[in-house]
C-alpha positions as CSV (number, residue, x, y, z in Angstrom):
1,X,14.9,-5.0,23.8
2,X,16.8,-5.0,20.5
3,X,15.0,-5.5,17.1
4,X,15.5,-9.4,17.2
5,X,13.8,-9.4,20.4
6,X,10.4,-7.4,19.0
7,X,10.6,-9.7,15.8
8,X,10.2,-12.7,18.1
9,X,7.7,-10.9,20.2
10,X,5.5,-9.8,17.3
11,X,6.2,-11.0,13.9
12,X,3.2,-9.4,12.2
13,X,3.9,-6.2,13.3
14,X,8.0,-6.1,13.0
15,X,7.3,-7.6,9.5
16,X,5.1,-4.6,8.4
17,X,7.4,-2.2,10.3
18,X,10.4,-3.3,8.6
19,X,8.6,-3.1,4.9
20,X,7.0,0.6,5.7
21,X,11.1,1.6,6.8
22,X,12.3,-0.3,3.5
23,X,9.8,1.3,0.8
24,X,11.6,4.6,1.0
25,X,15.3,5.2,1.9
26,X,14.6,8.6,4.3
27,X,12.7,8.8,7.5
28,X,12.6,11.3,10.6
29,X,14.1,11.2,13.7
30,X,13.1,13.4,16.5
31,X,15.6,14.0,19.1
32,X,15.8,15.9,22.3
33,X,17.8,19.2,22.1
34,X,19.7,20.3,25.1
35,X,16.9,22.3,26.6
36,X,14.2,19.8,26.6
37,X,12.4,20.7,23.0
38,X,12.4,18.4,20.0
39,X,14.6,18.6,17.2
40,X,13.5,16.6,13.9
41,X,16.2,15.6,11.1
42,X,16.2,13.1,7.9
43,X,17.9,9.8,8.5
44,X,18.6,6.3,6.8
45,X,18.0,3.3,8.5
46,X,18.6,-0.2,8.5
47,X,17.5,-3.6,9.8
48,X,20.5,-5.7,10.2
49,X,21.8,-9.1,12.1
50,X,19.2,-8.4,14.6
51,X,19.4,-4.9,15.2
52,X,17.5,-1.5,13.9
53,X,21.0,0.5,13.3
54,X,20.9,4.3,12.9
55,X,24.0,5.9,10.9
56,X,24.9,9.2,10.6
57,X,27.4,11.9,10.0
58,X,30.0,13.7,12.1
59,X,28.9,16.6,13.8
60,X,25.5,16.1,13.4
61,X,23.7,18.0,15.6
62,X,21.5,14.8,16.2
63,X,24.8,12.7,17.2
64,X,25.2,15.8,19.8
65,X,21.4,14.9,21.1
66,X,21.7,11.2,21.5
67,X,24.8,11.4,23.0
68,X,23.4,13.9,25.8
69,X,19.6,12.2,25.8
70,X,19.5,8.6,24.0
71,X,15.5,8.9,23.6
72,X,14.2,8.9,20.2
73,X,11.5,8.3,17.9
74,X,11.8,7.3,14.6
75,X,8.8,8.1,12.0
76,X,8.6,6.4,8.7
77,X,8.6,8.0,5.9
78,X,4.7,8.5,4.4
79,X,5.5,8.6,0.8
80,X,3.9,10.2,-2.0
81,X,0.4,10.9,-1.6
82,X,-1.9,10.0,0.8
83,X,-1.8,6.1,0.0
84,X,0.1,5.6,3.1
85,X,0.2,1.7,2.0
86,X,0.8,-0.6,5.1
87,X,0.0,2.3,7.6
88,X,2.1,4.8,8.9
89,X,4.7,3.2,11.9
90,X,6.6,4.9,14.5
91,X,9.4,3.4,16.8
92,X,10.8,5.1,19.7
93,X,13.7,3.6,22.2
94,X,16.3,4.7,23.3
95,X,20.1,5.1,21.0
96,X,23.6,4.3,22.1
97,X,26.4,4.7,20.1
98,X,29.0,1.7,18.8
99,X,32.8,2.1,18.9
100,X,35.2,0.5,17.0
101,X,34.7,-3.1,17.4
102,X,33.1,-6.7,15.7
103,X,29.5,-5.0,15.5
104,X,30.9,-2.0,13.8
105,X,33.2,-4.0,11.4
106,X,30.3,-6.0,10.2
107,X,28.3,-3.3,9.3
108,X,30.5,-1.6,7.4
109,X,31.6,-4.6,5.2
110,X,27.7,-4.9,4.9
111,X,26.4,-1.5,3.8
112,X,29.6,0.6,3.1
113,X,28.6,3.8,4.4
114,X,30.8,7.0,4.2
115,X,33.2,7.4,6.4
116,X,33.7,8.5,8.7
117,X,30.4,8.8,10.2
118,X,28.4,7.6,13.9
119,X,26.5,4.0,14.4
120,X,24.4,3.7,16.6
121,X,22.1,0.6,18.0
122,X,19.0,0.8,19.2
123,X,16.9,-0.3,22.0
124,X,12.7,-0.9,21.6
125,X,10.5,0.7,24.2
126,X,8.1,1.2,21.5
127,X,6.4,0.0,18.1
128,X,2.8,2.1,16.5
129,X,1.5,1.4,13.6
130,X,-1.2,3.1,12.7
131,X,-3.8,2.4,9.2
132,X,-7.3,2.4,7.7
133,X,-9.5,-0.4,7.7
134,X,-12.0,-1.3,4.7
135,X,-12.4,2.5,4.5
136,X,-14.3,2.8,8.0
137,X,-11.8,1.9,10.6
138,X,-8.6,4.0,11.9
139,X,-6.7,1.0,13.7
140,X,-3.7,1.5,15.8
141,X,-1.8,-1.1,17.1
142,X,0.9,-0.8,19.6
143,X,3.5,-3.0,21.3
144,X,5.9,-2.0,24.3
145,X,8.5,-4.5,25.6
146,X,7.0,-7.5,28.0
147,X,3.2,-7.0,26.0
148,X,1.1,-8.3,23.6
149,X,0.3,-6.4,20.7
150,X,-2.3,-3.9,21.3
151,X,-5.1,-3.4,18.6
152,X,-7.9,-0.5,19.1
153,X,-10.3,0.5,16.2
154,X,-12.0,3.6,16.1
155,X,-15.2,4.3,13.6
């Protein structure tokens, strides 16, 4: 399920999501190194035509991981503080990487990245967000493809 998809499937949630990604311009992304254990790098993001698109440079050790393993998670950045303002959110899916083509042409007229560099789409098995509540509640909510949006509070 691409990032369209989720934003049809819970608008809330992908709305939040998308403004926790877009208050800072660096998240993390945990990758899966050759031998099973996870590897954690910095990473720009971006929401656009539909998709959550991941760029990133050549020879990249991360490149190296999603070519192997295309599982990731993607954690957004907190930001100063503890404020943590709309909640801390966390995607994981699964990464595939675009050749030369229409999708690829399009985003680079759009956000003019270095070259060269890696894009690669994404696909949603995975959407937590997780915040306090009138100072009392931690409230997680969590969506997986073909579900409703699942909300738990904990005093």
């Amino acid at each position: 399920m691409n990032w369209a998809a989720f934003s049809t499937a819970a608008p809330e949630l992908a709305k939040t999501t998308e403004e926790r990604f877009g208050a800072y311009r660096h998240h993390v992304l945990a990758t899966l190194r050759a031998d099973g254990s996870p590897r954690t790098s910095g990473l720009e993001v971006r929401f656009l035509d539909g998709e959550l698109w991941l760029g990133m440079m050549p020879g990249s050790v991360k490149v190296l991981d999603l070519r192997r393993d295309p599982r990731f998670t993607l954690q957004s950045n907190p930001g100063d503080g503890t404020g943590m303002g709309g909640g801390d959110v966390r995607i994981g899916g699964r990464a595939f990487e675009v050749g030369e083509g229409t999708a690829r042409a399009a985003y680079v007229k759009e956000v003019e990245p270095p070259q060269p560099f890696h894009l690669f789409r994404t696909e949603l098995t995975e959407v937590v967000r997780t915040y306090v509540e009138d100072d009392r509640y931690l409230v997680v909510q969590t969506w997986k493809p073909g579900e409703p949006v699942r909300t738990l509070r904990r005093a």
